[in-house]
N, C-alpha and C positions, 0 to 999 in steps of 0.2 A: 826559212832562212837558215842557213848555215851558221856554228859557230865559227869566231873567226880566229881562235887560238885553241889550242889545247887544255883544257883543263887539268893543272899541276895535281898531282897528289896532296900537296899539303891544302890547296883550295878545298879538295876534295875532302881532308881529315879536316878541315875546319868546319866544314856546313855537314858535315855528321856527326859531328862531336856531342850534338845532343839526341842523338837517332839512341843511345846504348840505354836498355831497359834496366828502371828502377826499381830498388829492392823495396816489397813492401813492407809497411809498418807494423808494427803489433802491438795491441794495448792490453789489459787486464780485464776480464769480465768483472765488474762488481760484487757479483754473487758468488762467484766459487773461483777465483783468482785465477783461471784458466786463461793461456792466450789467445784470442782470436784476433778477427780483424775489426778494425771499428768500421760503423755501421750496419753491421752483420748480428744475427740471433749466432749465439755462442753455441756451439755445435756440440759441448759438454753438459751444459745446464739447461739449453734452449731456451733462455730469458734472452732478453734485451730491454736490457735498464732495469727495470722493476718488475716488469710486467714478463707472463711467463708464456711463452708464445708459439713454442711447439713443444712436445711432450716426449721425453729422450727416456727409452728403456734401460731400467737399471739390470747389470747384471748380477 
């Protein structure tokens, strides 16, 4: 079936107005104040929470 009008542009900026990607968050590693993402091993310390979970070569 055919539409039966045009789709306006402002219909158009309306039903995409939530399609524009979100900045992600960032929080503080507990262990060495670094930022990463939460729910992520900290990619500086490799802990997540307490626990030390991959092993990050020191330079």
């Amino acid at each position: 079936m055919q539409p039966k009008k045009k789709t306006t542009a402002r219909k158009k900026g309306f039903r995409r107005s939530h399609d524009a990607l979100k900045a992600t968050g960032f929080v503080t590693c507990p262990s060495c104040q670094e930022p990463k993402l939460p729910h992520q091993v900290c990619p500086s310390c490799g802990n997540y929470g307490d626990v030390e979970v991959i092993r990050v070569k020191t330079k």
